[in-house]
C-alpha positions as CSV (number, residue, x, y, z in Angstrom):
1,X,-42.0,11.3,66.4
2,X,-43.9,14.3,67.4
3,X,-47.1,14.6,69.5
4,X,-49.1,15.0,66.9
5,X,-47.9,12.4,64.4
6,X,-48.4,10.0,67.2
7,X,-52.3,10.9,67.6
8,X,-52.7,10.7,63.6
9,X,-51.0,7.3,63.6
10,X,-53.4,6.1,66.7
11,X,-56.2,7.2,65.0
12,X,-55.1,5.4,61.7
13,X,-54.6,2.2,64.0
14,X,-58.0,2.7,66.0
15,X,-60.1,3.4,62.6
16,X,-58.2,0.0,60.7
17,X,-58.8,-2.0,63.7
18,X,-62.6,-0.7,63.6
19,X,-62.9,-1.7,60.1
20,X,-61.2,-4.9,60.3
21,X,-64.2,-6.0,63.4
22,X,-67.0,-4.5,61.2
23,X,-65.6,-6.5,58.2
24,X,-65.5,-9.7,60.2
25,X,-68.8,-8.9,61.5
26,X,-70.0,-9.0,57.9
27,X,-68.6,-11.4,56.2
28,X,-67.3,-13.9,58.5
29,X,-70.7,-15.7,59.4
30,X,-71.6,-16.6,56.0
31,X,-69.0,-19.5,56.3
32,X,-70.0,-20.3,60.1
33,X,-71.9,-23.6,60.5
34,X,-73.7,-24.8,64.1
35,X,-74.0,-28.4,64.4
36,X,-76.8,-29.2,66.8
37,X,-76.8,-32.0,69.2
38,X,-80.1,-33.2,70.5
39,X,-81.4,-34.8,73.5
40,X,-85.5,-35.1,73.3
41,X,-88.5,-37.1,75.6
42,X,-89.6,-40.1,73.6
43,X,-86.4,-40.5,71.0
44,X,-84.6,-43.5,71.1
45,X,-81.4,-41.4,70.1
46,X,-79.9,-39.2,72.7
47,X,-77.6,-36.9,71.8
48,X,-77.7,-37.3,67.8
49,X,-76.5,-34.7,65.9
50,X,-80.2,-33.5,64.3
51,X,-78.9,-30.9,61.8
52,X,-76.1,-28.1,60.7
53,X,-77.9,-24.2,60.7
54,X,-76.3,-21.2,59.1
55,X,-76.6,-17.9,59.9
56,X,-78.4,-15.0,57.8
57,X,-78.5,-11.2,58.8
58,X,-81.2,-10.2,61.5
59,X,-80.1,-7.0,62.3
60,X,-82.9,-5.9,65.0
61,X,-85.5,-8.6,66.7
62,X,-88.3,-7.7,67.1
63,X,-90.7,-8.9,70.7
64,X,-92.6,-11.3,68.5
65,X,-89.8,-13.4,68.1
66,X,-88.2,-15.8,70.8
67,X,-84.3,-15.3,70.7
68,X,-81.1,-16.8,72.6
69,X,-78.3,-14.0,72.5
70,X,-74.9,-14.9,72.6
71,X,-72.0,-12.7,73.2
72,X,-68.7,-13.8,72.7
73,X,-66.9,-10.5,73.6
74,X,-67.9,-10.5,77.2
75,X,-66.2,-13.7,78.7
76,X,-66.2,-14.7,82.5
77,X,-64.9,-17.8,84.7
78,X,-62.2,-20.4,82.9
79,X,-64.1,-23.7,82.6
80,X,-62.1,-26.7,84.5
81,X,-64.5,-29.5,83.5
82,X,-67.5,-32.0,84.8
83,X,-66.7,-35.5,86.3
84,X,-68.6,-37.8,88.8
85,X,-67.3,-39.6,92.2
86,X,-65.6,-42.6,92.5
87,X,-66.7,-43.8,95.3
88,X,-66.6,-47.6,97.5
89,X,-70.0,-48.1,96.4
90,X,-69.2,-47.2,92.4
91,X,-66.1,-48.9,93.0
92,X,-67.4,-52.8,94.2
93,X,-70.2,-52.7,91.4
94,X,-67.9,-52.0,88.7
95,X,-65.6,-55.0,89.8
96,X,-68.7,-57.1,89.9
97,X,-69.6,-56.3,85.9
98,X,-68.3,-58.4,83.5
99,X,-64.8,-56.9,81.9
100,X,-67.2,-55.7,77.9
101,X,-69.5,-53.7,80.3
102,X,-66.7,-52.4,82.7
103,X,-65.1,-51.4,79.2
104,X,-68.3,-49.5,78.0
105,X,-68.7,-47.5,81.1
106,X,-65.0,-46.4,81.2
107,X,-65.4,-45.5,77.8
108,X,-69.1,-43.8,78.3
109,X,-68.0,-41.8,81.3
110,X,-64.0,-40.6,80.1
111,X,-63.3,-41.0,76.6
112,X,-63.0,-37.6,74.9
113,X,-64.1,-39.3,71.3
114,X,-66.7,-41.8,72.0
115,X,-68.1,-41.2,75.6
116,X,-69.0,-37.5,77.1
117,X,-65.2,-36.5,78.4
118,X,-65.4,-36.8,82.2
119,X,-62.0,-34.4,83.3
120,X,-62.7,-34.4,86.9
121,X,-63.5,-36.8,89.7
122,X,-64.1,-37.0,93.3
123,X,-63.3,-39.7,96.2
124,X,-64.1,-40.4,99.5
125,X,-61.3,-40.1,103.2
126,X,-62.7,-42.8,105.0
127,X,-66.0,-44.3,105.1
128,X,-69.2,-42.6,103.7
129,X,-72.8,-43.6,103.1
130,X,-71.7,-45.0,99.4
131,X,-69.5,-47.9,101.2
132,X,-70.6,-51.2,102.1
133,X,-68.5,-51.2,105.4
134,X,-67.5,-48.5,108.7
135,X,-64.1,-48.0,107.9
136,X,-60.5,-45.8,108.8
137,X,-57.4,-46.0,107.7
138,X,-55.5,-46.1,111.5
139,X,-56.2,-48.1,114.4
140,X,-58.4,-47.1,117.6
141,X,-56.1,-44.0,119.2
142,X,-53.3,-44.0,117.3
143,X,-52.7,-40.3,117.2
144,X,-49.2,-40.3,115.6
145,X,-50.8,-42.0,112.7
146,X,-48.3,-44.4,113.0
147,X,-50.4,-47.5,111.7
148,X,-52.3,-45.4,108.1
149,X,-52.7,-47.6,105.4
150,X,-54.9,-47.6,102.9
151,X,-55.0,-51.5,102.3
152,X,-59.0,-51.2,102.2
153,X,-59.0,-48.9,99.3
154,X,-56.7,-51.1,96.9
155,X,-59.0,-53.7,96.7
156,X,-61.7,-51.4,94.3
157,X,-61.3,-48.0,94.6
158,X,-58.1,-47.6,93.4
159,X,-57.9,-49.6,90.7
160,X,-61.0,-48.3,89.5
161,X,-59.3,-44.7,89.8
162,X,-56.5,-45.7,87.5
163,X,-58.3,-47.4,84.8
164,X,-60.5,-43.8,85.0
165,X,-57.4,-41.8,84.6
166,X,-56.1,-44.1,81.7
167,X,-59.3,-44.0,79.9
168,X,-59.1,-40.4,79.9
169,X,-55.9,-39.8,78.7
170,X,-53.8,-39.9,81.5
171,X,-54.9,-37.5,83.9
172,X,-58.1,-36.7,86.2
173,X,-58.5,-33.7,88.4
174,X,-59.1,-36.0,91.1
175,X,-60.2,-34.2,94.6
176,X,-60.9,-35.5,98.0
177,X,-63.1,-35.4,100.9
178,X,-63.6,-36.5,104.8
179,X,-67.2,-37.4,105.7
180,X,-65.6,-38.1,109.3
181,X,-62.6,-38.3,110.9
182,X,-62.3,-41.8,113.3
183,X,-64.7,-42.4,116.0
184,X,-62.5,-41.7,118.9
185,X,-61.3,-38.4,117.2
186,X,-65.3,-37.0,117.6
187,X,-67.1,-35.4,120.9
188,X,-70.0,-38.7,120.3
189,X,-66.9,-41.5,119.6
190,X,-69.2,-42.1,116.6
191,X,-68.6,-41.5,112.8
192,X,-71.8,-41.3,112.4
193,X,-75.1,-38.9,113.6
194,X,-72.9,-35.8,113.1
195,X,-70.7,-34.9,116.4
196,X,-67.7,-32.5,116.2
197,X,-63.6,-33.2,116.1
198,X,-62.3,-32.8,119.4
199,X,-60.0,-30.2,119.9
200,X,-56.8,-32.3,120.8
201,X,-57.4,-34.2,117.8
202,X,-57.2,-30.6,115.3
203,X,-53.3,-31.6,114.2
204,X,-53.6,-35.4,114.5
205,X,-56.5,-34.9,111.5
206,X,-54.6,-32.3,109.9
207,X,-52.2,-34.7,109.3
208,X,-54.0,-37.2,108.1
209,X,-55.3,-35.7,105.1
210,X,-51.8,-35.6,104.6
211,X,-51.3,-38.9,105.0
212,X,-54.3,-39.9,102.8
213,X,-52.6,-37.7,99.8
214,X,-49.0,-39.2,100.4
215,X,-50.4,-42.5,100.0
216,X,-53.0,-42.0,96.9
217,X,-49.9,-40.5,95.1
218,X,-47.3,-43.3,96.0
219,X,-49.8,-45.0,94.0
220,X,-49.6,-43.2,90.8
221,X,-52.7,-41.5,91.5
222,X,-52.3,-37.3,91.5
223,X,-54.3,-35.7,94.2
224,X,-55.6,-32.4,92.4
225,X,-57.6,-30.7,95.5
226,X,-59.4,-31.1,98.6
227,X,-62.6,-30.7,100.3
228,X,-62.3,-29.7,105.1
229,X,-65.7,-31.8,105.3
230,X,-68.4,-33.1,103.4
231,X,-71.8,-31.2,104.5
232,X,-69.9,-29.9,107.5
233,X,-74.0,-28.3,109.2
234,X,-75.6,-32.2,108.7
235,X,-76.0,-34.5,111.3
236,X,-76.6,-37.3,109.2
237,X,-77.4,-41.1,110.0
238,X,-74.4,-42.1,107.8
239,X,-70.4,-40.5,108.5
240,X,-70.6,-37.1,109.4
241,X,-69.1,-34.7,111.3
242,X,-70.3,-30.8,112.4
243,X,-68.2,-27.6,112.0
244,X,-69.6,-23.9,112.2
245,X,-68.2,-21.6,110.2
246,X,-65.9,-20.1,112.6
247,X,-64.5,-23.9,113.8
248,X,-64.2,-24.4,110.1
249,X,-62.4,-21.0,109.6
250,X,-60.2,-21.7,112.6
251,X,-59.7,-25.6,111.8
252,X,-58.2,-24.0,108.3
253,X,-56.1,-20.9,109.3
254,X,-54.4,-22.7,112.3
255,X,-54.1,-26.5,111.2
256,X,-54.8,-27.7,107.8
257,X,-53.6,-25.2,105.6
258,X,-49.9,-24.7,107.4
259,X,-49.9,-28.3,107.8
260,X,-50.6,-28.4,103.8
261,X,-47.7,-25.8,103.1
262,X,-45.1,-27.5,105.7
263,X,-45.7,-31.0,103.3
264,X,-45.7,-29.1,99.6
265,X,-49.1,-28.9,99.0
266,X,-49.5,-25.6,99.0
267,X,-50.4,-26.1,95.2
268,X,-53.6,-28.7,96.2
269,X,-56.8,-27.1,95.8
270,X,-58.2,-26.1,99.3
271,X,-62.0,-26.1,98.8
272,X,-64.1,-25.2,101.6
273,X,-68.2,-25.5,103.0
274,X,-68.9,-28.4,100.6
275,X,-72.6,-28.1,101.6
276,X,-75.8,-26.8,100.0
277,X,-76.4,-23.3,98.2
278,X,-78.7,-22.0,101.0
279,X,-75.9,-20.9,103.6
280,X,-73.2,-20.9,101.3
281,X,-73.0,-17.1,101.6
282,X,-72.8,-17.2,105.3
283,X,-70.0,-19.7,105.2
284,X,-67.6,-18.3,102.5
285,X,-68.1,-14.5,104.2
286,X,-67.2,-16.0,107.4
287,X,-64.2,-17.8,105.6
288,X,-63.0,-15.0,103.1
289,X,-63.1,-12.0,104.8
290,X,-60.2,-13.8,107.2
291,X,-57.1,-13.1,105.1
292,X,-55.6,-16.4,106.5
293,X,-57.8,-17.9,106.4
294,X,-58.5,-16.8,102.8
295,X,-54.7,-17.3,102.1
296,X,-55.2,-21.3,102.2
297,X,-58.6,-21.7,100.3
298,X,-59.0,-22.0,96.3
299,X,-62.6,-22.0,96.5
300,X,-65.8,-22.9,97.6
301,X,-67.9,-26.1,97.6
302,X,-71.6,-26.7,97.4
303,X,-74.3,-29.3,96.8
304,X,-77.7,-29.0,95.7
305,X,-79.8,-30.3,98.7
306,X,-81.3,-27.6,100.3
307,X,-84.3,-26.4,98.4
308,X,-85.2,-28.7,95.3
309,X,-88.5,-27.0,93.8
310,X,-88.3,-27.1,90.3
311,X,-87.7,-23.8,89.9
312,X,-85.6,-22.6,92.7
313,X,-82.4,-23.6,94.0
314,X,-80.9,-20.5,95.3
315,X,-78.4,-20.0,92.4
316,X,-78.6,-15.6,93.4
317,X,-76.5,-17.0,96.5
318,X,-73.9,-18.4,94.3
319,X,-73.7,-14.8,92.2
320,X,-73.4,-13.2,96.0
321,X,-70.4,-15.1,96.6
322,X,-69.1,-14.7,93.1
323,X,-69.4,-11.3,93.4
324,X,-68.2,-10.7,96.8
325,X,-64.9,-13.0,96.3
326,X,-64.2,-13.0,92.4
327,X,-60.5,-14.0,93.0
328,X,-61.8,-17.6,94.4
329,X,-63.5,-20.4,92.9
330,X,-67.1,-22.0,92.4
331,X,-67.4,-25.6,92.2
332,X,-70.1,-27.6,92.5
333,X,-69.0,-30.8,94.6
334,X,-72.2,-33.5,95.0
335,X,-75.7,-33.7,93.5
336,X,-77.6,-36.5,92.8
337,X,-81.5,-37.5,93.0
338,X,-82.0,-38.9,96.0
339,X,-85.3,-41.8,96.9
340,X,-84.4,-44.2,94.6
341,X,-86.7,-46.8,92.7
342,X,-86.1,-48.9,89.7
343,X,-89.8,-47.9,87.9
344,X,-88.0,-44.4,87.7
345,X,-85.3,-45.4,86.1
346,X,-86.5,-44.1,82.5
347,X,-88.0,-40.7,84.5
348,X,-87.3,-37.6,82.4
349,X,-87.4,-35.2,84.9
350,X,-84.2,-36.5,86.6
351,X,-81.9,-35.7,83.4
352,X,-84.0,-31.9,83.4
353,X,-82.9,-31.7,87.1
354,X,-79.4,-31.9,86.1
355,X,-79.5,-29.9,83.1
356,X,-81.9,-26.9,85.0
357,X,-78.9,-27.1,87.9
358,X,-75.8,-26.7,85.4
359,X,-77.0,-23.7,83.1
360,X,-77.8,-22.0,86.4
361,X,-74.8,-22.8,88.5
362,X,-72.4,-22.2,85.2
363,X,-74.1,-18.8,84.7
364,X,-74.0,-17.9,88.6
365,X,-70.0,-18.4,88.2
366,X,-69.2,-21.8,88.8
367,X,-65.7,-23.3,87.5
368,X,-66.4,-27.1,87.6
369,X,-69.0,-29.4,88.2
370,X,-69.0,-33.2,89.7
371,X,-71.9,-35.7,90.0
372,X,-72.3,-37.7,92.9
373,X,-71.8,-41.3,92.3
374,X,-70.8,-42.8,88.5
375,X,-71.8,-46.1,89.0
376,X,-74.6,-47.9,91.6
377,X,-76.4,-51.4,91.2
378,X,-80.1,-52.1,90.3
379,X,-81.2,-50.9,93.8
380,X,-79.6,-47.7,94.0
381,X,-76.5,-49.0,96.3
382,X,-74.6,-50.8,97.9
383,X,-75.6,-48.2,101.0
384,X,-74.6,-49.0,104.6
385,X,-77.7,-46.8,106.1
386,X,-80.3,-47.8,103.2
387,X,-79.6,-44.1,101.7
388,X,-80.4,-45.7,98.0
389,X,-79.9,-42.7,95.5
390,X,-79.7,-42.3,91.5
391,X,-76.4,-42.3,89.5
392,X,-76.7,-41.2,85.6
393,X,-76.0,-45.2,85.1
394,X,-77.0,-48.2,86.8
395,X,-75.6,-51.5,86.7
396,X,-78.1,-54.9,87.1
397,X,-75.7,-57.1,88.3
398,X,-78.0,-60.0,87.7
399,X,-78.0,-59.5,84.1
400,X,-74.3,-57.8,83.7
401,X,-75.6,-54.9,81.9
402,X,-75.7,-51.1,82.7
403,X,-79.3,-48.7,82.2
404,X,-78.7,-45.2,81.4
405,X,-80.4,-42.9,82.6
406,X,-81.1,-39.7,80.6
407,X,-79.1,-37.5,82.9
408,X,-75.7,-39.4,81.3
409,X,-77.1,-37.2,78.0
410,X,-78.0,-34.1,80.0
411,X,-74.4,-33.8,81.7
412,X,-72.8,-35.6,78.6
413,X,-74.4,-31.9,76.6
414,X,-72.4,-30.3,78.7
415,X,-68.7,-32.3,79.4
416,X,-68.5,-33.9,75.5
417,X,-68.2,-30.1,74.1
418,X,-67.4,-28.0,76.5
419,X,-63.3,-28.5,77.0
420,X,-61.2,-27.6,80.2
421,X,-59.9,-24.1,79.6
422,X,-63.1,-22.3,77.7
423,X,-64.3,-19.1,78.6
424,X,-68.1,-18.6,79.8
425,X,-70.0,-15.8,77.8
426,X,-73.1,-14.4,77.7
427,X,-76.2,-16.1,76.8
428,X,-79.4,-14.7,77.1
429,X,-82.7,-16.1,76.5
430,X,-85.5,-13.8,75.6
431,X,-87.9,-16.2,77.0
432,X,-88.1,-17.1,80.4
433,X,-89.6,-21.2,78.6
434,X,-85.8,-21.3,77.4
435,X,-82.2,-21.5,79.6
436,X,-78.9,-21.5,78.3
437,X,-75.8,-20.8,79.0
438,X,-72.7,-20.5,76.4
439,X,-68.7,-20.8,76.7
440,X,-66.4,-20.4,73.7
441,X,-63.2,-22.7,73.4
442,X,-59.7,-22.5,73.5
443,X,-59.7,-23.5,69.5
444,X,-62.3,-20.9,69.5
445,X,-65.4,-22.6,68.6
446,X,-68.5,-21.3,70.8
447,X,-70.7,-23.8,72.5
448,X,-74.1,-22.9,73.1
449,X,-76.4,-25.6,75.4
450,X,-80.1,-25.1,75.2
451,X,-82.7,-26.3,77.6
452,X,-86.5,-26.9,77.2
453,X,-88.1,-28.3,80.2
454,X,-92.0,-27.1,78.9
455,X,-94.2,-29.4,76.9
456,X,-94.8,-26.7,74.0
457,X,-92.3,-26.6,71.2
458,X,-90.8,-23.4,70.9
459,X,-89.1,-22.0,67.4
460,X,-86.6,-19.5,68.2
461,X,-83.2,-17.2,66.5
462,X,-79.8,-18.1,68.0
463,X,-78.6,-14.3,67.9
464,X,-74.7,-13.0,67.5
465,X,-74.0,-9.9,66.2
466,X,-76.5,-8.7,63.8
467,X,-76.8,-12.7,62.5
468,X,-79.1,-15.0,63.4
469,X,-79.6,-18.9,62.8
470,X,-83.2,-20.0,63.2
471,X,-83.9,-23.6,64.8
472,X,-86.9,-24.9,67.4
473,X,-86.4,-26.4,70.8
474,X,-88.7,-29.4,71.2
475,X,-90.6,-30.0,74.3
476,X,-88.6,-31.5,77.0
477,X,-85.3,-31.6,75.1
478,X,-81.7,-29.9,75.3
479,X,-79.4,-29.3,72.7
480,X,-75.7,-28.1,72.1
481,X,-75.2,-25.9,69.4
482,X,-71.6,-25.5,68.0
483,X,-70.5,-23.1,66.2
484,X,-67.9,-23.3,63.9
């Protein structure tokens, strides 16, 4: 074929192909329904499906109108899902529930059907706040590691693990973190109030991660990623242990990645800082911009601690690091509301907390996104240090029944619809009273979540491509919008 057949032909092709989108465009959302799921202050029926829109031509808006655009043809990070921790704490109230409401909180936490589709979950390396007792898994000094069991953990945690994993098919992205290596491994022979590893002890602790992951999966139980150090620039009153960024880089590029590589686990997830948003920019510079360091990490970790405000969390320094390192990942590794007290129990603003957090940090480029604890009692623990937090369910294990709280519907808007492998796109509110963020499906249906944390009720167009479906976001509510 000649030169010049070949540019005909290409332009035949090119002007077929543009016809084919503009048809599409034009006929193809007369049959699209959105079913809308809605979570709202004062109903007794979180998230009920509250009606099915259709779409009608709306060619230009106007700045009258309120409007969420959503862009399917621009698409961003890869969804990996939402979970919550298992930790000591969660584990020890759940065996204390009777076996009907152990049932409904496996099912309300991981079945895909009839709970909200937890696909991720995190647990504790040694002791942390959320554990009734001090614990390690060696004894005093024993360097070679020569005594690790994990005998402590088989009496809750991992069972509790398993019946998680079953529950949810079969598998859990299950990651894990230190909150301190043994006492006599630190510079204040403490595992609490902060103190540092010691340097002689930099391949003994290497190895014990290791260690910890040999012994979870001689259990049955995969070990999908893990985390250096939990909140690695806290000295806390619970387990805790200090790293700067450079230790942290160092600890990495000369001792726990190789020593991952030398056992086969090159393919866990290396996730590093593991701390707040405010100097997550400092830490993954200092740890990216080392190529071997780099080499070992899959992502980076953060909380949501630093700066809680209501309106700012610092989400501009998650788009930094995004930006800056595009090839690693986002994940969000602990949140919860701290202070807890049973009279807030039924507070609204702790489900909004959660819901504000995950539009942003989604939209800022995270990948995945796990809750702190799944399950505490009817004081917020058990707690070693009297740290008593909120979990998205309680248990009263007087009574043998679990409270919800309405952040279990606020993450459930997110990890019931939104499925492992879906593409983020764009969503843009034309009103700064709305927030949203979108992500279409491997099947291909698009998920829109909505959030109205305002008192005023607020009509607006859900916008794609010259179509618009018109709905109203109530005060203090968040919906998922489907569309099929």
């Amino acid at each position: 074929m000649n030169k010049s057949k070949k540019i005909i032909l290409l332009a035949a092709l090119t002007f077929a192909n543009v016809a084919s989108f503009a048809q599409l465009k034009s006929t193809s959302f007369s049959t699209k329904k959105i079913t809308v799921y809605t979570t709202v202050k004062g109903s007794d029926k979180p998230m009920e499906e509250t009606g099915v829109l259709t779409f009608k031509p709306l060619k230009q808006p106007v700045e009258t109108q309120t409007l969420v655009f959503v862009d399917p043809s621009k698409t961003f990070q890869t969804f990996l899902g939402i979970g919550g921790a298992i930790t000591d704490a969660s584990a020890e109230v759940f065996a204390k529930m009777p076996k009907t409401a152990q049932q409904e909180l496996l099912t309300a936490y991981y079945d895909k059907k009839k709970g909200i589709g937890y696909t991720i979950a995190r647990t504790n390396i040694n002791s942390c706040d959320f554990s009734s007792d001090i614990y390690t898994y060696v004894e005093e000094n024993d360097k070679a590691l020569k005594t690790f069991n994990i005998d402590h953990d088989r009496k809750f945690k991992i069972p509790l693990i398993k019946q998680a994993t079953a529950t949810a098919g079969g598998k859990i992205n299950l990651f894990v973190s230190p909150w301190s290596p043994p006492a006599w491994m630190k510079t204040n022979n403490n595992m609490l109030k902060g103190g540092s590893l010691l340097p002689a002890y930099n391949q003994s602790w290497a190895n014990y991660y290791v260690k910890f992951i040999q012994a979870y999966e001689k259990e049955g139980i995969p070990i999908w990623g893990l985390t250096v150090q939990n909140e690695p620039m806290a000295t806390q009153k619970w387990e805790s242990c200090l790293y700067t960024a450079e230790e942290e880089r160092d600890f990495i590029k000369k001792f726990l990645g190789p020593t991952l590589h030398k056992n086969n686990m090159a393919s866990k997830k290396l996730i590093g800082w593991d701390h707040n948003r405010d100097l997550i920019y400092q830490r993954a510079s200092t740890l990216l911009n080392d190529p071997q360091t780099a080499k070992y990490l899959w992502g980076i970790g953060f909380h949501w601690y630093e700066t809680w405000t209501g309106s700012s969390q610092n989400f501009e320094n998650l788009k930094r690091v995004h930006e800056a390192f595009p090839s690693k990942q986002l994940i969000f590794t602990e949140g919860c509301v701290e202070k807890y007290s049973l009279d807030r129990i039924n507070d609204w603003s702790l489900g909004e907390r959660y819901g504000f957090s995950m539009i942003n940090d989604f939209n800022a480029g995270t990948a995945a996104w796990t809750d702190w604890n799944i399950l505490l009692d009817e004081n917020g623990g058990p707690n070693h240090v009297g740290n008593f937090c909120f979990s998205p369910i309680h248990a009263n294990i007087q009574t043998g029944k679990l409270m919800y709280t309405n952040s279990y519907y606020y993450i459930g808007h997110f990890s019931k619809f939104i499925k492992p492998g879906a593409k983020r796109i764009i969503s843009s509110p034309s009103r700064s009273m709305l927030i949203s963020t979108a992500f279409q499906n491997p099947d291909g249906s698009i998920v829109v979540v909505v959030m109205n944390s305002t008192d005023q009720k607020l009509p607006y167009h859900l916008w794609m491509q010259g179509n618009a479906a018109e709905t109203v976001s109530l005060p203090h509510s968040i919906c998922t919008l489907i569309i099929k």
